[in-house]
C-alpha positions in Angstrom: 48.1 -42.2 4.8 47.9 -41.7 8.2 49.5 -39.5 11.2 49.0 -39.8 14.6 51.0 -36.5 17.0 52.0 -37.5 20.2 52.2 -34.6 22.4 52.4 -36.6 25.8 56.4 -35.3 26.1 55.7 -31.8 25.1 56.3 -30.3 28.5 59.7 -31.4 28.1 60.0 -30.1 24.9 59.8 -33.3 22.7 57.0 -34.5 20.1 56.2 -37.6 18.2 54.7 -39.3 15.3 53.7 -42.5 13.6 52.9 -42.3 10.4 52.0 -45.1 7.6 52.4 -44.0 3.9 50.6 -46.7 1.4 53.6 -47.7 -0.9 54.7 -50.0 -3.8 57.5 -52.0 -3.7 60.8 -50.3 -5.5 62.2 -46.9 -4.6 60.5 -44.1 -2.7 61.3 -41.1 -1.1 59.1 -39.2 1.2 59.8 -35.6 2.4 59.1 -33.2 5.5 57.7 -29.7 4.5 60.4 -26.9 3.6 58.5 -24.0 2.3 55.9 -23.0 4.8 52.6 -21.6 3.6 52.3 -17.9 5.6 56.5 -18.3 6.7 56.9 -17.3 2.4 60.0 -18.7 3.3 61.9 -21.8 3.3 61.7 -22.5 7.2 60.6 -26.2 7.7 62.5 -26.9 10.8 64.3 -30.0 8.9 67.2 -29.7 11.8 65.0 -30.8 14.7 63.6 -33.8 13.4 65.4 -36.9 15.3 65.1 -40.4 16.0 63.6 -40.9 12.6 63.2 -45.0 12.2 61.6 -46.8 9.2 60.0 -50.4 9.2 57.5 -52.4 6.5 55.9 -55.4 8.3 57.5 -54.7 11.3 61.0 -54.7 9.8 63.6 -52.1 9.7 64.2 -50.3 6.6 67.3 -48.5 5.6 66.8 -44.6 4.5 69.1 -42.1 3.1 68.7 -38.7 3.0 69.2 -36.9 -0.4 72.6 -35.2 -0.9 70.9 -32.1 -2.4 67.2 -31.6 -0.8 67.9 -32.1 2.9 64.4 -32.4 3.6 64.1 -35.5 1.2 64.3 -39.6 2.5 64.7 -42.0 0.1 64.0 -45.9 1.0 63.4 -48.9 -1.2 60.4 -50.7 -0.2 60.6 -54.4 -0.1 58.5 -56.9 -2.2 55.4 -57.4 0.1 55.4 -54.4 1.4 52.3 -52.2 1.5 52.5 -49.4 4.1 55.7 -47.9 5.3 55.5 -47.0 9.0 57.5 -43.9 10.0 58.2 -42.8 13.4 60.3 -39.3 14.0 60.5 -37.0 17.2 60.7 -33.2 17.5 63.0 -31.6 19.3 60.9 -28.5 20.6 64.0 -26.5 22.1 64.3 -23.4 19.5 63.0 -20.7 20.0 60.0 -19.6 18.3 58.4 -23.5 18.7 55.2 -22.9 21.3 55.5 -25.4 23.7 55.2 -24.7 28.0 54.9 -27.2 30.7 51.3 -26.3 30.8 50.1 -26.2 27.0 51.4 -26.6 23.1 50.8 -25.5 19.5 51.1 -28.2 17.4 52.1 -26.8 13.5 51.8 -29.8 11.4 55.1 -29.2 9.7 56.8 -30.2 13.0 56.1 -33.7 12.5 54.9 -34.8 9.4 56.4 -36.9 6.2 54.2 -37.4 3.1 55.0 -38.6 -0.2 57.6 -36.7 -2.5 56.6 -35.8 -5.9 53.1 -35.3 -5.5 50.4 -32.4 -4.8 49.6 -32.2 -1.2 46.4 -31.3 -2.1 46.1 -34.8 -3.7 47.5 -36.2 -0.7 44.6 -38.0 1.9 45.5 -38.2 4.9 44.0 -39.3 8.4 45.3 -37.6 11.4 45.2 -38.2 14.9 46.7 -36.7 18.1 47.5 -37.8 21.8 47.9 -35.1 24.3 48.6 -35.4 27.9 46.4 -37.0 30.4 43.6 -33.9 31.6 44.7 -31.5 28.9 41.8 -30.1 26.0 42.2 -29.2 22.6 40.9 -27.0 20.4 41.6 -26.8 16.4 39.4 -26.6 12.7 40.1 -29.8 11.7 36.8 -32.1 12.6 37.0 -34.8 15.1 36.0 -38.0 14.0 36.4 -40.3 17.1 38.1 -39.5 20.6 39.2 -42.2 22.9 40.5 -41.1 25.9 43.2 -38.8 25.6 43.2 -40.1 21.9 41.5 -37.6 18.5 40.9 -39.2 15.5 40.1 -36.5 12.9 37.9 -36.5 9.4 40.0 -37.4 6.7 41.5 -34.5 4.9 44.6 -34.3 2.4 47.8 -32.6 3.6 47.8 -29.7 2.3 45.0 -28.5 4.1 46.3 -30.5 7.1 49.7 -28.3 7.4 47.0 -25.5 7.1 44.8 -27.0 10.7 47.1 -26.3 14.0 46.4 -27.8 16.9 46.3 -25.7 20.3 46.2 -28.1 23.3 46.6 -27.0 27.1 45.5 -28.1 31.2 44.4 -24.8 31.6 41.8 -24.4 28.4 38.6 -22.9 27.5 37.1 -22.9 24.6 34.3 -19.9 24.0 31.8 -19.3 21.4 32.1 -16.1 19.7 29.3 -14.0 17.6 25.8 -15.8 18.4 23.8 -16.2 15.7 26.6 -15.8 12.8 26.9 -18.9 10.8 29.2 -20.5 10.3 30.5 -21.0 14.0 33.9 -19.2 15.4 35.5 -20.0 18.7 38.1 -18.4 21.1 40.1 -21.5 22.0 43.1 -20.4 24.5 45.3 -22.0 26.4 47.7 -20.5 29.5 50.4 -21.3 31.7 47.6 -20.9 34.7 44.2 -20.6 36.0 44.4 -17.3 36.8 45.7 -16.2 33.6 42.6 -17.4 31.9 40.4 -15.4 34.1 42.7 -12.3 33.9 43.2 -11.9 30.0 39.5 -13.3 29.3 37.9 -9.6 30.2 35.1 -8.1 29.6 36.3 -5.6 27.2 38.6 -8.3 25.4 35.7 -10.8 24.6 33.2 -7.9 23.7 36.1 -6.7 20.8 36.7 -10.0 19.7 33.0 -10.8 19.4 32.5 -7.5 17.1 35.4 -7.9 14.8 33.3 -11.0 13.4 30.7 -9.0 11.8 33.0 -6.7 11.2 35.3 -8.6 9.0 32.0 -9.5 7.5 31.1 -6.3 6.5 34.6 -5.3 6.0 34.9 -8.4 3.3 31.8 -9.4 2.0 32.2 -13.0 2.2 33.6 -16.0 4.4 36.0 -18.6 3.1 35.7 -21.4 5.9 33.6 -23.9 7.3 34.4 -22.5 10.9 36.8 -20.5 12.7 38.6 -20.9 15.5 41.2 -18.2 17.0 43.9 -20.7 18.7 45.6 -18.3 21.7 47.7 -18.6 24.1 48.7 -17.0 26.7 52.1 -17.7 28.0 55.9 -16.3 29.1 57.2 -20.0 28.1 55.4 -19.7 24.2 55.5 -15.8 24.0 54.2 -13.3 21.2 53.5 -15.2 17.6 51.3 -14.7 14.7 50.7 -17.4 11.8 47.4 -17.1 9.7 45.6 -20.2 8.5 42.2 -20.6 6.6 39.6 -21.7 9.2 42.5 -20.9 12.5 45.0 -18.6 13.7 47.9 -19.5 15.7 48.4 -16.5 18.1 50.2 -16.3 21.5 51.0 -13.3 23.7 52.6 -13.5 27.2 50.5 -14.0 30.4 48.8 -11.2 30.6 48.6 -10.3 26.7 45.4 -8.8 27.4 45.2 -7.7 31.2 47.9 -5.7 31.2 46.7 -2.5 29.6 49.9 -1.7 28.1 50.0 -4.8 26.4 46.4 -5.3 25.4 47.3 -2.2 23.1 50.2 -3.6 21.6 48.7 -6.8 21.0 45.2 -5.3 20.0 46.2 -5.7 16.1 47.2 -9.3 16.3 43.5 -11.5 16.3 42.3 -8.8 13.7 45.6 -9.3 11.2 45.6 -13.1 11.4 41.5 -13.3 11.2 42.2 -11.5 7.8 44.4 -13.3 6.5 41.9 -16.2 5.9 40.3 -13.8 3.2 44.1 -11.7 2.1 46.4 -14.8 2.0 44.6 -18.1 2.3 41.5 -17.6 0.1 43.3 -14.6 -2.0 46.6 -15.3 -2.6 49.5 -14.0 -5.2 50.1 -16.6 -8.1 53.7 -17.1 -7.4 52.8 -18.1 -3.3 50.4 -20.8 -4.5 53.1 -23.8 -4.7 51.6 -27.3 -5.5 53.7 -28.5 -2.5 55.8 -27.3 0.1 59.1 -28.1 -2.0 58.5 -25.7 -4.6 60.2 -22.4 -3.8 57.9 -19.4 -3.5 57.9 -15.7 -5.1 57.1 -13.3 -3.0 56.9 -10.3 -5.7 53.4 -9.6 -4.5 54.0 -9.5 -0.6 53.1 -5.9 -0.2 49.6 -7.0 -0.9 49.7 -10.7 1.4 51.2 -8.6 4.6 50.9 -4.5 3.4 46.8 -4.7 2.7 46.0 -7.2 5.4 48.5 -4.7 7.9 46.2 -1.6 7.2 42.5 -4.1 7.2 44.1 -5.6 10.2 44.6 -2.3 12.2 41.3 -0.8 11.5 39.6 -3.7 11.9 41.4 -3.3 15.4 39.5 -0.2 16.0 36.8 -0.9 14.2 36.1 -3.4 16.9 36.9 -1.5 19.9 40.7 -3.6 20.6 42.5 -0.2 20.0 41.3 3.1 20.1 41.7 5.8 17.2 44.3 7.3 18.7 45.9 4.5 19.4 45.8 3.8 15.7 47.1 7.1 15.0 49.6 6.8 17.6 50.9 3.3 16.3 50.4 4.7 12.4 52.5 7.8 13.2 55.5 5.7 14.7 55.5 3.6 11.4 55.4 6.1 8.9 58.0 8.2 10.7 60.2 5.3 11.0 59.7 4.4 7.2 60.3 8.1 6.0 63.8 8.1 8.2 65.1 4.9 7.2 67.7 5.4 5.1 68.3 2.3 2.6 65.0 3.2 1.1 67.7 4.9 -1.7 68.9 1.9 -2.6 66.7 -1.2 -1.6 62.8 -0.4 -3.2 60.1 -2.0 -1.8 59.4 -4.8 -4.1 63.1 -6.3 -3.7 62.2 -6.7 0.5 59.2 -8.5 -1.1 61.2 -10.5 -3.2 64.2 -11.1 -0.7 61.3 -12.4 2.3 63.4 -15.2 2.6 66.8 -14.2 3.2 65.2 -11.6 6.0 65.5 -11.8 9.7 69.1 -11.9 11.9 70.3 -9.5 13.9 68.2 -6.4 13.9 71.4 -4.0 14.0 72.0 -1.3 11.0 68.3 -2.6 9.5 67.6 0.8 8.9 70.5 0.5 6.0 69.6 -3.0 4.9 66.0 -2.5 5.7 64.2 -6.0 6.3 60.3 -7.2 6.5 59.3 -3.3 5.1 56.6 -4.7 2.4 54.3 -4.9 5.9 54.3 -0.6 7.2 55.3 0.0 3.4 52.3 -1.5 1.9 50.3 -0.1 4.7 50.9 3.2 3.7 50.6 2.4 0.0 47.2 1.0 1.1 46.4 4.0 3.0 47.3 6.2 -0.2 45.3 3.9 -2.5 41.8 4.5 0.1 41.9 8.3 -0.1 43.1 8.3 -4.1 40.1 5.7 -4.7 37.7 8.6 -2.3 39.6 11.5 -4.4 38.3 9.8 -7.6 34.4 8.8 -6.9 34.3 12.4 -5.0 33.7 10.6 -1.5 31.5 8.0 -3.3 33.7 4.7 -2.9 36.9 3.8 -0.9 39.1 0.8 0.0 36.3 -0.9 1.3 34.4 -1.5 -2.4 37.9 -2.7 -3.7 37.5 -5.4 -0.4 34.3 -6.2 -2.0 35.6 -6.8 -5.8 38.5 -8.5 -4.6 37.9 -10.9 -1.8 34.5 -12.0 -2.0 34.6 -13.2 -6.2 33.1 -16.4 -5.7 30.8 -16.0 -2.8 30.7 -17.4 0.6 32.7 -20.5 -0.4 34.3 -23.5 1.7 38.4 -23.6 2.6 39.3 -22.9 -1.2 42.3 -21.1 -2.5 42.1 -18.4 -5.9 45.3 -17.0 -7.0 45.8 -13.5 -8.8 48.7 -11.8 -10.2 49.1 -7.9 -10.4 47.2 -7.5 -13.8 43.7 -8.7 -11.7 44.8 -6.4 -8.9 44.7 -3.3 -11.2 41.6 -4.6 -13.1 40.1 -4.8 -10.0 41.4 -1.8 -9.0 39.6 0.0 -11.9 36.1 -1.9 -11.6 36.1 0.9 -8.6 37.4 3.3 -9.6 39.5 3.6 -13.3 42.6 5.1 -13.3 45.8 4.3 -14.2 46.5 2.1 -11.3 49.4 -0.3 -12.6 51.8 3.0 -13.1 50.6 4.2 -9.3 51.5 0.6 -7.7 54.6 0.5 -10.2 56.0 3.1 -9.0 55.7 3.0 -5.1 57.3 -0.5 -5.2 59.7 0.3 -7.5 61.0 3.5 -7.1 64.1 4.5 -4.8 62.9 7.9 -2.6 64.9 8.8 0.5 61.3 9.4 2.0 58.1 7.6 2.7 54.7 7.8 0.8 53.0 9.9 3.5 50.3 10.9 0.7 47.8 9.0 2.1 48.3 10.6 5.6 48.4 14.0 4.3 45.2 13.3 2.2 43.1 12.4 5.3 43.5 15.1 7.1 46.4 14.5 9.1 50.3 15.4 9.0 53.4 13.6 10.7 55.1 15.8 13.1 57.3 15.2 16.1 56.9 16.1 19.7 59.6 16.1 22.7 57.1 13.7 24.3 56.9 9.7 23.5 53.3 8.2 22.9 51.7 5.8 24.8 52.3 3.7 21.9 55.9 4.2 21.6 56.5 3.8 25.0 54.5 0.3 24.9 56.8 -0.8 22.0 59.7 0.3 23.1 59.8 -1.2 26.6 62.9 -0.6 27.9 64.1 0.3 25.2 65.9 3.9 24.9 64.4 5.3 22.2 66.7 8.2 20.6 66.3 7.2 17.1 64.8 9.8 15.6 67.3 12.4 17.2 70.2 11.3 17.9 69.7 8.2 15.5 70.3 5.7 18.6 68.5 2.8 20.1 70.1 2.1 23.7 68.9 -0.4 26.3 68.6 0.8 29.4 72.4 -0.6 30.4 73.8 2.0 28.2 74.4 -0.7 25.3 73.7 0.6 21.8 71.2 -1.7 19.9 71.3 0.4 16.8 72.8 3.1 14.9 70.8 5.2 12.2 72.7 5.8 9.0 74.0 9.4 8.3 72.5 10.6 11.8 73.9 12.1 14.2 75.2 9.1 16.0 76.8 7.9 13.0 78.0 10.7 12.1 80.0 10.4 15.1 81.1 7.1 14.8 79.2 5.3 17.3 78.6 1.1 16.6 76.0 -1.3 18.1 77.5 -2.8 20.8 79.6 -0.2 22.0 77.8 0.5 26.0 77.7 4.2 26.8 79.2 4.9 30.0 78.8 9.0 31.0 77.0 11.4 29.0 77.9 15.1 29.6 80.2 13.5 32.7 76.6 12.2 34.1 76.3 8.3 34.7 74.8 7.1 31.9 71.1 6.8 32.3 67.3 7.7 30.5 67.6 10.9 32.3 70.8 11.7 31.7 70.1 11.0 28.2 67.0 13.0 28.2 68.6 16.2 30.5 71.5 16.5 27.5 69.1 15.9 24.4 66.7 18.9 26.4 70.0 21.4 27.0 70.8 21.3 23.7 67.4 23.0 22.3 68.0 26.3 20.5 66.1 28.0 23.1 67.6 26.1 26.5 69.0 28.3 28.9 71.0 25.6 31.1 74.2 25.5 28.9 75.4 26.3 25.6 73.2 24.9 23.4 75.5 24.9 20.5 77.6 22.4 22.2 78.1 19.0 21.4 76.7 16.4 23.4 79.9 14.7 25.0 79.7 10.7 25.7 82.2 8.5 27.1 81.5 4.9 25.1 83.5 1.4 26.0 84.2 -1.5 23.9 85.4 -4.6 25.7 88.3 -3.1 27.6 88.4 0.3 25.3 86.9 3.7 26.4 86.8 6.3 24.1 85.3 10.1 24.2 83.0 10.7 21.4 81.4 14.1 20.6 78.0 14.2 18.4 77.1 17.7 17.1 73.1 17.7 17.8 70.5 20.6 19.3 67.3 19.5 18.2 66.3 18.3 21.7 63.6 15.2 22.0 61.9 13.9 18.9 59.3 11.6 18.9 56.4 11.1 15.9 53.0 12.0 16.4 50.0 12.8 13.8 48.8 16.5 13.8 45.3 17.5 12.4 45.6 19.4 9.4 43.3 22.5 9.5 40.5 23.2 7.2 40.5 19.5 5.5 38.3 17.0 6.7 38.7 14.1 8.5 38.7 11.0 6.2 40.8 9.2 8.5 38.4 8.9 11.3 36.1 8.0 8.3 37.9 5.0 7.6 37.9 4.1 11.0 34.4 4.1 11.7 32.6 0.7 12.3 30.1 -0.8 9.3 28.2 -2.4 11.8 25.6 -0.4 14.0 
């Protein structure tokens, strides 16, 4: 079959596609992708597809969609029939699709139909893609043929198609990365401006992202593509994403992701988690995420190894490769595991069902620290982190997660765009090739087990030890932008309105009855402010001296056209996490941090 993307109208938020299916005459159906490789979830954007027309030999053919699976067309194809031409536009207008006036992502999945029924890896497919008049592309797939604005690509088969994004853009560069490291990687970026480009593309940026190759070399043992491209752009219109692919990553941050030294912190994990993905996730991947086609539901049991392990290889690699700092690592790890360890429906909801429930996750962010969400990420981080220093514990300094990297993702070799499955029973095997012990109870338990507290094991065992501080860190402060963060005091996220975003269970706040939504208006008969905040959190320290620090704090909240006086009973002043060094133990964090490459 074939597929040609038509991204001429993406500045206006519309994409196209012809596409020719060889057929039979009799019933067919063909389908548009539902269950997204990396997504775990069933999030095909079905509801944007429009203007979908049919023809065989230049006339029209009728199509209905199936009453059940929405994402299903079924025609029948006329006698002399033998390709079925299909044109369909995307509506690019939700959020979260990555088009700007000056440059689009192009997710297969957007656009394409292919045969029902059958594998998508059996599935050939020729694909092409028009973009508008001066713009540049950059993507794994191979070009074949380019004719004007026009890319004919290799052939390929669909599943590894939906796998290939394209990144297209006016204002594009495309930048060799790691000389001498074969096979090739590029930095292909796109922004909304000239400038941009120069701004983000420092110095310091392109000197970390040229390290983390080797690194993840080191780190892995092995490569699993026939080249690498990081697809990035750099945009207010596209904004902050992250989807992992084999031989590509599809990131974006806003226009100055990386010049802006606040941001360049924040966003320093997000190259090194979607590079390692092509190893934990695309090569590697658990048995019940490796569907035969994207119709098949997935089972996401295993999802605090996909997103946990590659969270914590992600964020050293980070340092590793000079895009965060130590500190910053400890900073950001700090925030997590304090956030985890006060997050009260950990004693009902364990970590394997927010593995297993991935795709009912997301909505509105308020009260998640009851219903938890996406945890199977910082969870599985700090499982990770636990499983390093037990595996260092064991071998007497010897061995650590890095040996487990070598057992697990490079079995096979250096090896082309391949997939190899595992379940949990390799896991542990593999587990004990390093180091034996009795692994499948360990993981058993910390995703199974209900705890109103985190595992902060693996913290405590190298070295370190969460404490809190009256003063935010950088980190924090960078995450929370404007953002009020009283959440692990008064249990209260406030924007800087006065609205309250979010309520911790059994805290103070709730204690008191306060609701998202509700806007604070005075706070100890002050206007409501972060300073007025701050000045009545401070009074009420045991040892503050300005008023009666047994006091509650007294807040005047409305509600549509309802005030109300509410009084929380708090004197703990300012709490924010940090990581303190533990005395007389060594320093096996830091070890971990430490770059393989000299």
């Amino acid at each position: 079959m074939t597929i040609t993307a038509n991204l001429t109208d993406a500045p206006r938020k519309l994409l196209h596609a012809e596409i020719e299916i060889p057929v039979k005459p009799g019933p067919f159906t063909f389908t548009a992708a539902k269950w997204i490789p990396g997504s775990h979830s069933p999030t095909g954007p079905i509801g944007e597809f429009a203007g979908i027309v049919v023809t065989g030999n230049g006339q029209a053919i009728p199509w209905r969609r199936d009453d059940i699976d929405l994402y299903a067309f079924h025609v029948v194809v006329p006698n002399g029939v033998t390709r079925l031409h299909i044109h369909d536009d995307f509506l690019a207008v939700s959020q979260g699709i990555d088009v700007a006036p000056n440059l689009a992502e192009l997710e297969w999945e957007r656009l394409m139909f292919y045969p029902a029924g059958v594998p998508v890896s059996q599935i050939v497919v020729v694909p092409s893609v028009i973009v508008p008049e001066g713009w540049h592309l950059g993507t794994a797939l191979i070009p074949a043929k380019s004719t004007g604005n026009t890319t004919t690509f290799a052939q390929t088969t669909i599943r590894h198609l939906e796998d290939s994004p394209i990144l297209t853009g006016r204002y594009f560069k495309e930048i060799p990365l790691a000389p001498g490291i074969a096979p090739q990687h590029f930095l292909d970026v796109a922004a909304d401006s000239p400038q941009d480009l120069d701004q983000n593309l420092t110095p310091a940026f392109l000197a970390a992202l040229n390290k983390l190759v080797p690194e993840a070399w080191a780190m892995y043992g092995s490569h699993h593509y026939d080249s690498y491209h990081f697809l990035l752009t750099l945009s207010d219109f596209a904004g902050r994403h992250g989807q992992e692919h084999q031989e590509s990553s599809n990131n974006g941050g806003s226009h100055n992701a990386y010049s802006d030294p606040v941001q360049a912190v924040s966003n320093g994990e997000l190259l090194p988690h979607e590079f390692t993905h092509s190893w934990n996730g695309k090569y590697r991947r658990p048995v019940g995420l490796d569907t035969p086609d994207f119709a098949t539901p997935m089972k996401g049991e295993l999802l605090w190894v996909y997103e946990g392990l590659t969270r914590l290889l992600g964020d050293v690699l980070a340092v590793r490769s000079g895009f965060e700092t130590p500190e910053q690592f400890r900073e950001a790890l700090a925030y997590s595991a304090a956030s985890l360890d006060q997050k009260p429906g950990r004693v009902w909801r364990n970590v394997e069902d927010s593995a297993i429930s991935a795709p009912i996750q997301g909505g509105n962010m308020a009260y998640n620290n009851w219903r938890r969400s996406f945890d199977y990420y910082a969870e599985g981080e700090l499982l990770w982190l636990h499983t390093d220093m037990l595996i260092r514990e064991l071998t007497n300094g010897q061995k650590s997660l890095h040996d487990f990297c070598l057992v697990f993702f490079a079995k096979g070799g250096n090896t082309a765009p391949v997939t190899v499955p595992y379940n949990f029973d390799e896991l542990v095997a593999d587990l004990n090739q390093v180091a034996p012990y009795d692994w499948a109870n360990f993981l058993r338990e910390k995703i199974t087990s209900l705890s109103p507290h985190a595992d902060l094991d693996g913290i405590t065992q190298s070295g370190w030890t969460l404490a809190y501080s009256d003063e935010a860190s950088d980190y924090e402060k960078g995450e929370m932008g404007k953002t009020i963060d009283a959440y692990f005091s008064l249990g209260l996220l406030v924007r800087e309105d006065g609205t309250i975003g979010d309520v911790r269970f059994f805290s103070p706040a709730f204690e008191a009855k306060l609701s998202p939504g509700e806007k604070i208006i005075t706070i100890d008969g002050r206007a409501f402010s972060r300073s007025a905040l701050h000045k009545a959190l401070m009074e009420r320290k045991p040892e503050s001296t300005d008023v009666d620090a047994s006091k509650p704090i007294f807040i005047t909240v409305q509600l549509g056209n309802a005030l109300r006086d509410v009084p929380i009973m708090y004197h703990d002043g300012e709490r924010f996490p940090r990581l303190e060094r533990t005395v007389n133990m060594p320093d096996l964090l830091s070890d971990l941090l430490a770059p393989l490459v000299k």
